[in-house]
C-alpha positions as CSV (number, residue, x, y, z in Angstrom):
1,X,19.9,-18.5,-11.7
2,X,20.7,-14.8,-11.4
3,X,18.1,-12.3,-9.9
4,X,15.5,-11.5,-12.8
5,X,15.3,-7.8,-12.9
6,X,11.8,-6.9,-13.9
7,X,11.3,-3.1,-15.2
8,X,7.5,-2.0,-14.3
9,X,5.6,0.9,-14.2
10,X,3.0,3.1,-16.1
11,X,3.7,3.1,-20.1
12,X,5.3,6.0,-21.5
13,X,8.2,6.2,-18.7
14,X,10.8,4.8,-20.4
15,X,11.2,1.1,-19.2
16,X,12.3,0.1,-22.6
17,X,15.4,2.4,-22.6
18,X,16.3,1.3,-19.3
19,X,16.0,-2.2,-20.2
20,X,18.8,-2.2,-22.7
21,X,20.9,0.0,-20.5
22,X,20.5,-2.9,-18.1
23,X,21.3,-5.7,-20.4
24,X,24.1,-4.4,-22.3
25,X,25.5,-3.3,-18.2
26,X,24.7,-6.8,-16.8
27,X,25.0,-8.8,-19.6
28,X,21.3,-9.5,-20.2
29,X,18.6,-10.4,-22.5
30,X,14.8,-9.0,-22.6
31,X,12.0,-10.5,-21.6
32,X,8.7,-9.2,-22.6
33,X,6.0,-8.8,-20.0
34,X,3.9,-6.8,-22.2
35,X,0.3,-8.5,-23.5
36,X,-0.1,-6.7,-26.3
37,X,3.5,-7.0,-27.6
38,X,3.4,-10.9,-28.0
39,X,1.4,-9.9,-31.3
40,X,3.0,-10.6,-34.8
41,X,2.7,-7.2,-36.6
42,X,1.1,-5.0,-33.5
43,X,4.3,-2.7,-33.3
44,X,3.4,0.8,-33.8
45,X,0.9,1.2,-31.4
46,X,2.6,-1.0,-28.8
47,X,6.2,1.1,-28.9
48,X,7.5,-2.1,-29.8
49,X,11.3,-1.9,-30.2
50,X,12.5,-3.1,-33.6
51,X,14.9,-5.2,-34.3
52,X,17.3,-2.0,-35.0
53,X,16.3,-0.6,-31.9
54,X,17.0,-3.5,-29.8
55,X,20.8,-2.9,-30.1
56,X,21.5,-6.3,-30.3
57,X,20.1,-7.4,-26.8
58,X,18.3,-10.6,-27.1
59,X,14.6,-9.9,-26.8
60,X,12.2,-12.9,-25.9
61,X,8.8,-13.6,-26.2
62,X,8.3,-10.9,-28.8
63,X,6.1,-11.8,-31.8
64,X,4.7,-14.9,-30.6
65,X,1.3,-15.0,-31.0
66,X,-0.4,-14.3,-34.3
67,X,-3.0,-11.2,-33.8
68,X,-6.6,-13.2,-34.1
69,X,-5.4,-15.3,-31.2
70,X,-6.1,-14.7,-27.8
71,X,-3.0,-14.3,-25.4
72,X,-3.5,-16.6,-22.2
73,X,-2.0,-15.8,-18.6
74,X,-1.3,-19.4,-18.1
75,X,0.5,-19.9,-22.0
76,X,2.8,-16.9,-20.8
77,X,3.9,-18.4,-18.0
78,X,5.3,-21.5,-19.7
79,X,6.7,-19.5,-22.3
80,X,8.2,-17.1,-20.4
81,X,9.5,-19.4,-18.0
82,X,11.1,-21.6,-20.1
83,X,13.1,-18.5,-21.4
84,X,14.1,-17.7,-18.1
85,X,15.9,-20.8,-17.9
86,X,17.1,-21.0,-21.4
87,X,18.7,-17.4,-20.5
88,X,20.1,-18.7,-17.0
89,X,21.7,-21.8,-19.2
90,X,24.0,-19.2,-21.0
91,X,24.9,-18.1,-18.0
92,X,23.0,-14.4,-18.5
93,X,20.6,-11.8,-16.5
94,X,16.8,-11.8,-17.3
95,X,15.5,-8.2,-17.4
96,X,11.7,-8.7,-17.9
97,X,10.5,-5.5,-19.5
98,X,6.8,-4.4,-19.7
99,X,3.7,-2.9,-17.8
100,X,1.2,-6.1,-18.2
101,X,0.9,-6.1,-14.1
102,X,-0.9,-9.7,-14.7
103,X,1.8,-11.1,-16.4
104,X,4.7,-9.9,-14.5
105,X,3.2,-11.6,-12.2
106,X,2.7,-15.0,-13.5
107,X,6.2,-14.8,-14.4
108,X,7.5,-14.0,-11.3
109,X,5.0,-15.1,-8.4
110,X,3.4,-18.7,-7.8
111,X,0.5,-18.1,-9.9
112,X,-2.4,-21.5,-10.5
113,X,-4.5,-21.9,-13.6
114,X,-7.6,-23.5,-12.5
115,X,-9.6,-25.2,-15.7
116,X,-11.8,-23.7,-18.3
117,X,-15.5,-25.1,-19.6
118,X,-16.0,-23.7,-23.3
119,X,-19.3,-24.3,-22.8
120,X,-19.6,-22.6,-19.2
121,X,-17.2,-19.5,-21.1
122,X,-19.6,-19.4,-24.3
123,X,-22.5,-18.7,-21.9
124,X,-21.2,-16.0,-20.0
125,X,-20.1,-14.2,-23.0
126,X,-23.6,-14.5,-24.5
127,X,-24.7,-12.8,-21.5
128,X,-21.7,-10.3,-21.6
129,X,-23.8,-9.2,-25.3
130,X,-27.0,-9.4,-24.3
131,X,-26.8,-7.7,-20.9
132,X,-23.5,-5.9,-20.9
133,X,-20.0,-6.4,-19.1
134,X,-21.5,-4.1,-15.8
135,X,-23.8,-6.6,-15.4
136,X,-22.0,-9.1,-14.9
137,X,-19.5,-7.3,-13.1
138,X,-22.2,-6.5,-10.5
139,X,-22.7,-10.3,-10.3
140,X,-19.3,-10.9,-9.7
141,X,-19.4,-8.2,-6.9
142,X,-21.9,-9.8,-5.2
143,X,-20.3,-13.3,-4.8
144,X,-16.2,-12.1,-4.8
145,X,-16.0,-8.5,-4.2
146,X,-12.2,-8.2,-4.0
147,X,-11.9,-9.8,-7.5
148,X,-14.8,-7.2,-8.2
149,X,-12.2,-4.3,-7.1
150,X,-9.5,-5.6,-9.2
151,X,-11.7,-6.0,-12.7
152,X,-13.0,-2.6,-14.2
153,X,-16.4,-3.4,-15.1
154,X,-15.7,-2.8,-18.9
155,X,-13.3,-6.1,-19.0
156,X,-15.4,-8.3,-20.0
157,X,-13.0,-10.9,-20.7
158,X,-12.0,-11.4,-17.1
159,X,-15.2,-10.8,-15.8
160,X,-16.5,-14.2,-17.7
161,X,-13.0,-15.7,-16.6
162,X,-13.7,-14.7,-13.3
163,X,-17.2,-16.1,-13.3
164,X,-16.2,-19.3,-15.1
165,X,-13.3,-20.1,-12.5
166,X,-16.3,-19.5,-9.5
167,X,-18.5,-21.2,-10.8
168,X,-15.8,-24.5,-11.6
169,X,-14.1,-24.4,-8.4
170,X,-16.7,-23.0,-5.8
171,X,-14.1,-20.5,-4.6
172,X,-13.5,-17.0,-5.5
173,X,-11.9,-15.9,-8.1
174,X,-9.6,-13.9,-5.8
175,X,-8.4,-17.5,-4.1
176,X,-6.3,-18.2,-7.0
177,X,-5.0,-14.9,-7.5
178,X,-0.8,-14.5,-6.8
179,X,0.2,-13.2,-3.2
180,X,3.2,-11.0,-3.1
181,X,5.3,-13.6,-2.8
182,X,8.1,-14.1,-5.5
183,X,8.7,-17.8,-7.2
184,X,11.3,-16.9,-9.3
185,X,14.3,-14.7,-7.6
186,X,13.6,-11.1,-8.4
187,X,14.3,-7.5,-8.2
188,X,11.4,-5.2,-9.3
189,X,12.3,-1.8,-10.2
190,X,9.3,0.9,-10.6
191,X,9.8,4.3,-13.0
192,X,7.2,6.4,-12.3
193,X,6.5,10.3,-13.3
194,X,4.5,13.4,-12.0
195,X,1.5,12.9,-13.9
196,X,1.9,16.7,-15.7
197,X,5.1,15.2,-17.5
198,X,4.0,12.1,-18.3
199,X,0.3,13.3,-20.1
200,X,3.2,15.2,-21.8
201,X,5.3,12.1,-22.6
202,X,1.5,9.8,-23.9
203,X,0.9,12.6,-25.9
204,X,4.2,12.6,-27.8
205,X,3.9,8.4,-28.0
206,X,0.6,9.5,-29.6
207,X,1.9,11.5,-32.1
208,X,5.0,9.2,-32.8
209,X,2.3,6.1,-33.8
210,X,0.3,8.6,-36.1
211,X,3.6,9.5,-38.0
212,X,4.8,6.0,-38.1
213,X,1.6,5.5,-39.8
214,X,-0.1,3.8,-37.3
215,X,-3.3,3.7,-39.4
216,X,-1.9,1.7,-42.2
217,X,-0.7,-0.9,-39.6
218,X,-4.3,-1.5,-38.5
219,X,-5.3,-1.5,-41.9
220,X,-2.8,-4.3,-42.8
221,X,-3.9,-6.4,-39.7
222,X,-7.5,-5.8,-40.2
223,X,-6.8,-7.7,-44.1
224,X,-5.0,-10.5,-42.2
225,X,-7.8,-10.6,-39.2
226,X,-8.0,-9.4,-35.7
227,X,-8.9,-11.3,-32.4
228,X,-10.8,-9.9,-30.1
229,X,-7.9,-9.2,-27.3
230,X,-6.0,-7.5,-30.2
231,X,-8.9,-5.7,-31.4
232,X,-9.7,-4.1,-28.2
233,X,-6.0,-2.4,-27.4
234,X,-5.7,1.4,-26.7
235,X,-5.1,2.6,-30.2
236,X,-6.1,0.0,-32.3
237,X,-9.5,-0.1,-31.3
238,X,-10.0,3.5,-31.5
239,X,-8.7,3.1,-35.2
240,X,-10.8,0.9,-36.0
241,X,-13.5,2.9,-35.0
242,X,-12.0,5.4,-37.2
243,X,-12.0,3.2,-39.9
244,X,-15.4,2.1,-39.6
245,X,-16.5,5.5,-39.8
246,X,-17.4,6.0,-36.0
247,X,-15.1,8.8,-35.6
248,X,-12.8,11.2,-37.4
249,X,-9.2,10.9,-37.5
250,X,-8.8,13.7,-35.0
251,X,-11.2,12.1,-32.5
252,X,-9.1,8.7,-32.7
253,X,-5.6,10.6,-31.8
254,X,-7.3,12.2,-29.0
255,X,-9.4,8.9,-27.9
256,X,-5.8,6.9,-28.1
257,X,-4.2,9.7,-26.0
258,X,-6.8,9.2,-23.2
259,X,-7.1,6.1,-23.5
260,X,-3.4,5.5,-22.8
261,X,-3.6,8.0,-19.8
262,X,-6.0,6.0,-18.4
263,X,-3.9,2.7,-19.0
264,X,-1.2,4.3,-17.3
265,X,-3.3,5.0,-13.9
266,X,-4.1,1.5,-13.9
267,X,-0.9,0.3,-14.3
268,X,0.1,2.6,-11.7
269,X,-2.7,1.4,-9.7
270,X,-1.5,-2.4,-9.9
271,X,2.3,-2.0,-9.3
272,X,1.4,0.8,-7.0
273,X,-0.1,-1.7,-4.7
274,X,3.2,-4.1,-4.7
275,X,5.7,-3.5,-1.8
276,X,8.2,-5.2,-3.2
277,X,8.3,-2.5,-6.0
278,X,11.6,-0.4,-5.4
279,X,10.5,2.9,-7.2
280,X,12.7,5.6,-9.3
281,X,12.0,8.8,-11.3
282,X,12.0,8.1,-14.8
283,X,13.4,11.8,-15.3
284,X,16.7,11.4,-13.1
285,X,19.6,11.9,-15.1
286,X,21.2,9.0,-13.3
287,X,18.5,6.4,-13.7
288,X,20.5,3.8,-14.9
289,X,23.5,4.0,-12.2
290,X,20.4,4.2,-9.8
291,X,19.1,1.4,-11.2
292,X,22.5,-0.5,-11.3
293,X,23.0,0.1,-7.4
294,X,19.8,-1.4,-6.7
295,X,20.9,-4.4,-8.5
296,X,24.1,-4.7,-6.8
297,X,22.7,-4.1,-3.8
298,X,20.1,-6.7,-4.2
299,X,22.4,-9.5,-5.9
300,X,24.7,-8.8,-2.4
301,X,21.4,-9.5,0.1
302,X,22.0,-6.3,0.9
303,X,19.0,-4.5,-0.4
304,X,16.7,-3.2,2.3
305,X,12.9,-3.2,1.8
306,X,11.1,-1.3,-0.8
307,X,11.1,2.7,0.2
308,X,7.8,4.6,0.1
309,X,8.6,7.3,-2.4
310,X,5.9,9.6,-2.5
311,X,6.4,12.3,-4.5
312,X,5.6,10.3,-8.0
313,X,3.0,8.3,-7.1
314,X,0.8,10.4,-5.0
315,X,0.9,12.8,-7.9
316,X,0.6,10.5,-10.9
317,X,-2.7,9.0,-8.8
318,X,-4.4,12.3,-8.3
């Protein structure tokens, strides 16, 4: 099997583009690593490529899931796995595309799935309503405080998950967690922004998904019926709180906007964290012959360790 080039980074840089660059260069097909774009009918508000837009590049796990299920780290992984050796059979290049730093991971990294207990789950998200996601989060701080750092206290879904695997296996949460150590042969490559141009670039996104009529695809998915993951991502949930009559239409563009900003510092936080991210400016006019000299580079054993680039980071993370 050929490296797997994986494409990460904050949303909004342009790891899409690159990403058919790369394929139609290396003779590759797509691989999503995006959560939210495994939903049938969630394309607006993800910047999901249509099928026009995909230039003919093969694009896998795309419009798997329907949007009332819940996506699973551990169904990803099998998925996505199996793909990368249904790809490698036809003798093409994986390029995993997308910012989901969780599942990147489990597609890459040696990643276990310990158990679930429905019953164990159905408690703790009782409690999540009754007493609120920061409470357990404190509760989860107090027994595994690095999984503590790595969950905001408003996700409540892996809050409970991290509880329930404690409380199963008697070992933190954090235990099971991937190290940085790749499973699957890989090349990561990191686009990254100052931050000044990339609020500029989420804004624009923003006003793209309004004039696509992003409303109308909520509308449409609220007929058919929304899980909770799917209800809860930047810019459909604010929608449907515009819907609802919680807030006006103006409110929801500019709740979306900083919404996304802050998904983009997280995501900047995650990958930030990974040394064996090999980091390039989204704005360079040469990105994709920068790009293709690290895969050269890597697919020879020549590659030396990821550089510290400073500049982007230090300023998107202000």
């Amino acid at each position: 099997m050929s490296l797997v080039v994986a494409l990460v980074g904050p949303t909004a840089t342009g790891k899409s583009d690159l990403g058919l660059a790369l394929a139609h260069a290396l003779n590759g097909e797509a691989v999503n690593t995006d959560a939210m774009q495994l939903y049938r009918g969630m394309d607006i508000g993800t910047a999901k490529l249509t099928p026009a837009e995909r230039e003919g590049v093969p694009h896998h796990l795309l419009d798997v899931l329907e949007p009332w299920q819940d996506a699973t780290v551990a169904d990803y992984q099998v998925r996505a796995r199996a793909a990368l050796q249904e790809i490698a059979g036809r003798g093409a290049r994986a390029v995993a595309v997308g910012g989901s730093g969780l599942y990147v991971r489990a597609l890459l990294d040696h990643m276990e799935f310990p158990g679930t207990d429905p019953a164990l789950r159905a408690a703790l998200e009782e409690r999540v309503e009754q007493e609120g996601s920061r409470a357990l989060h404190a509760e989860l701080a107090a027994v595994d405080p690095v999984a503590a750092e790595g969950i905001g206290p408003r996700n409540a879904r892996r809050i409970v998950r991290a509880l329930e695997v404690i409380a199963l296996t008697g070992r933190p949460y954090s235990a099971s967690l991937p190290q940085h150590v790749y499973e699957v042969p890989a090349l990561q490559i990191g686009l990254d922004c100052d931050r000044t141009h990339l609020d500029e670039r989420i804004e624009a996104r923003v006003a793209r998904m309004w004039t696509r009529g992003l409303v109308e695809e909520v509308e449409g998915l609220v007929r058919a019926g929304l899980g909770r993951t799917a209800s809860r991502a930047v810019g459909y949930a604010e929608v449907l709180g515009m819907l609802r009559g919680e807030i006006t239409e103006d409110a929801a563009r500019a709740a979306t906007a900083a919404g996304t900003r802050r998904l983009a510092r997280k995501q900047m936080g995650w990958f930030g964290r990974d040394p064996r991210v090999h980091w390039l400016d989204a704005r360079d006019p040469d990105l994709v012959d920068r790009a293709l000299e690290l895969v050269a580079a890597a697919d020879a054993g020549v590659l030396g360790p990821a550089t510290e680039d400073p500049h982007p980071r230090r300023t998107l993370g202000s």
